[in-house]
N, C-alpha and C positions, 0 to 999 in steps of 0.2 A: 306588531308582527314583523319579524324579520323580514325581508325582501331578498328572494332568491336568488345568489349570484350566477348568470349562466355562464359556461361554456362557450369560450371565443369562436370554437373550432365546429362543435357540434348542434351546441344550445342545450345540453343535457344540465345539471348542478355543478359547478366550478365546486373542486373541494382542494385547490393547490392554485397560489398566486407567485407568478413568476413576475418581479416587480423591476427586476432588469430589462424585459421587454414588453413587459407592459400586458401580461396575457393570464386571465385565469382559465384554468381548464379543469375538468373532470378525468375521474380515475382512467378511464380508457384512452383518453386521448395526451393523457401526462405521459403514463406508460410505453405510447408510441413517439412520442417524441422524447423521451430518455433512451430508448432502443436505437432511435437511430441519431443519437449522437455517438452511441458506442459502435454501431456500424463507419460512422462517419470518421472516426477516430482509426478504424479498421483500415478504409479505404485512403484515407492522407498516409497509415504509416502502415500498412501489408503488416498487421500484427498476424491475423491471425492465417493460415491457408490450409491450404491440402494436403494431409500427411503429417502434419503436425503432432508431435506428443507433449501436452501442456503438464506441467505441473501448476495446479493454483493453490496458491498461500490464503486458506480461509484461517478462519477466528471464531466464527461465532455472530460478529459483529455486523452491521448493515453495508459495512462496502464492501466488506468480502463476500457477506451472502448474496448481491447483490450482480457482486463480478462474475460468483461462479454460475448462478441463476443465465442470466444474458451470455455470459460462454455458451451455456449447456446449451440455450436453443441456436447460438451461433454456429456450433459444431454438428447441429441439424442441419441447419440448412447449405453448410459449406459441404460435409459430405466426411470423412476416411480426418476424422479428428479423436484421439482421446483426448480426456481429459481424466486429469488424476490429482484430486484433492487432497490437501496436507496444509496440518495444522501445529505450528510451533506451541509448545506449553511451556509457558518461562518456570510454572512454578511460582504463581502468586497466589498462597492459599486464601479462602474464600470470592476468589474475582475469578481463575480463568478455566475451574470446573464446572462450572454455571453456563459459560459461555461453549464449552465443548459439547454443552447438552445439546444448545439451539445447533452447532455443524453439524453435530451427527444427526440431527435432526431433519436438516435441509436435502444432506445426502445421501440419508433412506428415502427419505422423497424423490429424489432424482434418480436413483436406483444406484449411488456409488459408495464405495470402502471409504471411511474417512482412516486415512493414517497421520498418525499423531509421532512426530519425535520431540524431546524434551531436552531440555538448557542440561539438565539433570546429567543425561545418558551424552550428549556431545561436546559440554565443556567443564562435566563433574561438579556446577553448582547450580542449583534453583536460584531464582531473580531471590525470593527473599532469603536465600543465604547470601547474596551478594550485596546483597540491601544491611548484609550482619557486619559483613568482613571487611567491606568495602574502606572503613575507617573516614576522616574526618578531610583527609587532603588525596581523596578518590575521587571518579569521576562521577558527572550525575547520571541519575540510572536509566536515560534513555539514550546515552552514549553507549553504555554495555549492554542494553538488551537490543539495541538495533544493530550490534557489528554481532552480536547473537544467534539473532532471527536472520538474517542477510544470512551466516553462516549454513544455520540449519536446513532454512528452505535451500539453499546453492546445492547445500551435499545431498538432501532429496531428490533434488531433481538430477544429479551426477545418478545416484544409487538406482531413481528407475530407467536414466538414462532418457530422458526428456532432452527435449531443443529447444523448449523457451520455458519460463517461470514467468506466467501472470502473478500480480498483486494489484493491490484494490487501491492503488493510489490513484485521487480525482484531483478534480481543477484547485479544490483546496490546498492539498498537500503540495502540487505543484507548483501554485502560486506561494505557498510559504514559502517554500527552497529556497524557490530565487529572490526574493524579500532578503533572506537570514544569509545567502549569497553574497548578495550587495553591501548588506549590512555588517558581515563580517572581511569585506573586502577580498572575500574567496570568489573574483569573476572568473578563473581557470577551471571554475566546477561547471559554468554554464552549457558546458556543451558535451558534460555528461552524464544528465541525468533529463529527463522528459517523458516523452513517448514508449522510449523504449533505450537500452543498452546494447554498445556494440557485444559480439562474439569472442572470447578468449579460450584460450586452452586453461580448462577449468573454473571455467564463470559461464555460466546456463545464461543464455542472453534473455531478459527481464523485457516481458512487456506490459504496459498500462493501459487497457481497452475503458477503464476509465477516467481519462484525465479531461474528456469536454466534459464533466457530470460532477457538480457541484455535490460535497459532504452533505447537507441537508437533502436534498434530493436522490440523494442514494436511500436514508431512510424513508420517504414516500414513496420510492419506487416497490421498494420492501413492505412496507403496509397496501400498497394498489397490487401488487403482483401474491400478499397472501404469504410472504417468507419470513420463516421465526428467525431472529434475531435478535442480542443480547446489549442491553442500553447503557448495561454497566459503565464506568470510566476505570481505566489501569488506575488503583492508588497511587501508585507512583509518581504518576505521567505531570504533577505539579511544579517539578524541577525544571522543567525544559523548557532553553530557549525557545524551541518551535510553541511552546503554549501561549507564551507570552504572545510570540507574531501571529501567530491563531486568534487569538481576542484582539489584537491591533487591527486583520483583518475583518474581521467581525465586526467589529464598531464602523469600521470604513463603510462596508456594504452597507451596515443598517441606516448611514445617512447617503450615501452615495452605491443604489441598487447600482451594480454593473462594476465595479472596483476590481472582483475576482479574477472576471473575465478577462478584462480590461488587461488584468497584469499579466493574464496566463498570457495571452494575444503578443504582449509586450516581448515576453520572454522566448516566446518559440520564434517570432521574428528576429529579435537576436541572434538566438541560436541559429537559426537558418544562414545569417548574416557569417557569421564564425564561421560555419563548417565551409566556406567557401574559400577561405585562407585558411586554411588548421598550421596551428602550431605543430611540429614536430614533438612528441611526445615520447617521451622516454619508455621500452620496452617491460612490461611488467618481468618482475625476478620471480624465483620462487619464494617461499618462506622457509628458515634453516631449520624448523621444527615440523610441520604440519604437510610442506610443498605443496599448499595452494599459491595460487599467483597474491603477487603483491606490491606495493612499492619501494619496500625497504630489504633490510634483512629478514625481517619475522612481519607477520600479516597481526592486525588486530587483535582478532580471536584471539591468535599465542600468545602475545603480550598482556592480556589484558586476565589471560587464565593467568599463564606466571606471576601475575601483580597480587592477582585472589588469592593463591597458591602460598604465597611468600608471607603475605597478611594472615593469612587465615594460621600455617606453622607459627609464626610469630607468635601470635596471642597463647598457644596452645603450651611456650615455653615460659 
């Protein structure tokens, strides 16, 4: 007969082993210490306050159902918050209508409109027409569908006129960056992406209410809290460097529990360290097609439609 794991905290049934501190817990008491990492997260970096109109970037998936879930009771208790849920559709037939079932799903629940804009209607191609046209010396397709999605949620949140854009990025994704940072000798990105993004004239400043909250753990909070959510994987998603350092991390943790953390801890002390000297940084332009901000002549999005654009006539002569 098995022997029943208790609960460090309560003594109820541990049904979740946190092996970086050493703690099994049960459903109630996982749930509150997931909550208040993302409070904690709140209180280090003022993401979210009073007056606030959020746009959150769901999917379907368990960190976004997860983000918008922990907003929705955070904006209880804060007081004078909307929040306003939106959901990019790249347009991967049979993956990401399956997944719009479980948002709209979450957000009848919560009592909110899921709005949906699509790759389709904002830069004239679906992911798998892109995945057509793309040809053989293009880029991989989570190059194009993340300067995509970054576009599409940005103009949502311009269009209802929001002041910050939540997404569901946790200690996972953040600890990949700065890994694929380091690793590609890009340390000038350190000290723009984290927590949260500064303010510009036309960039909705981006916050992450979950970056203390581990990828796996966002799915248990999702199964403890009762939130549908879609397990699928992007097809695609096999191309990318970040997959690669994803599974590097992965293997790390699973012989050295506490790896994640370890590095997110690493990178925000960094960062903290940098902002204290800041580089003089050169003033964003506009873009000569589109006038969103950017760093060049033309911003991603246009370049990367014009590439599609030029491929895609091409074949057709």
């Amino acid at each position: 007969m098995k022997t029943m794991v208790e609960c460090i905290r309560c003594g109820k049934e541990a049904v979740v082993e946190l092996r970086y501190c050493k703690e099994d817990l049960c459903q109630y008491c996982f749930k509150e210490l997931f909550e208040k990492r993302v409070w904690k997260a709140n209180k280090d970096f003022s993401l979210v306050t009073r007056g606030d109109r959020i746009v959150v970037g769901v999917s379907g998936g368990k960190d976004s159902s997860a983000l918008l879930f922990v907003l929705h009771k955070m904006a209880k208790k804060i007081g004078d918050v909307e929040i306003i849920p939106v959901l990019v559709n790249e347009g991967i037939e049979g993956y990401r209508n399956k997944a719009i079932e479980k948002a709209r799903e979450l957000c009848e629940k919560l009592g909110y409109e899921l709005n949906i804009v699509s790759y389709k209607e904002t830069v004239g191609f679906s992911m798998d027409e892109v995945m057509k046209v793309r040809g053989p010396n293009g880029h991989k397709s989570c190059t194009y569908c993340g300067v995509f999605r970054k576009n599409g949620l940005n103009q949502a949140a311009l269009d209802f006129k929001a002041n910050k854009l939540a997404i569901g990025h946790n200690a996972d994704d953040t600890s990949q960056t700065f890994l694929m940072n380091l690793l590609r000798n890009e340390t000038h990105r350190i000290t723009k992406f984290g927590s949260q993004t500064s303010e510009e004239e036309g960039l909705v400043k981006r916050i992450k209410p979950l970056i203390y909250c581990l990828e796996k753990e966002c799915a248990w909070y999702c199964e403890a809290a009762e939130l549908p959510y879609y397990l699928g994987e992007c097809p695609y998603a096999n191309e990318s460097f970040r997959g690669e350092s994803k599974e590097f991390l992965n293997e790390l943790e699973e012989k050295y529990p506490g790896v994640k953390f370890n590095l997110l801890h690493s990178f925000l002390s960094i960062q903290e360290e940098l902002k204290k000297n800041p580089v003089e940084e050169k003033p964003f332009l506009k873009c000569a097609s589109c006038g969103n901000p950017c760093a060049g002549v033309k911003c991603k999005k246009c370049e990367f439609v014009e590439e599609l654009t030029s491929k895609k006539n091409a074949s057709k002569s």
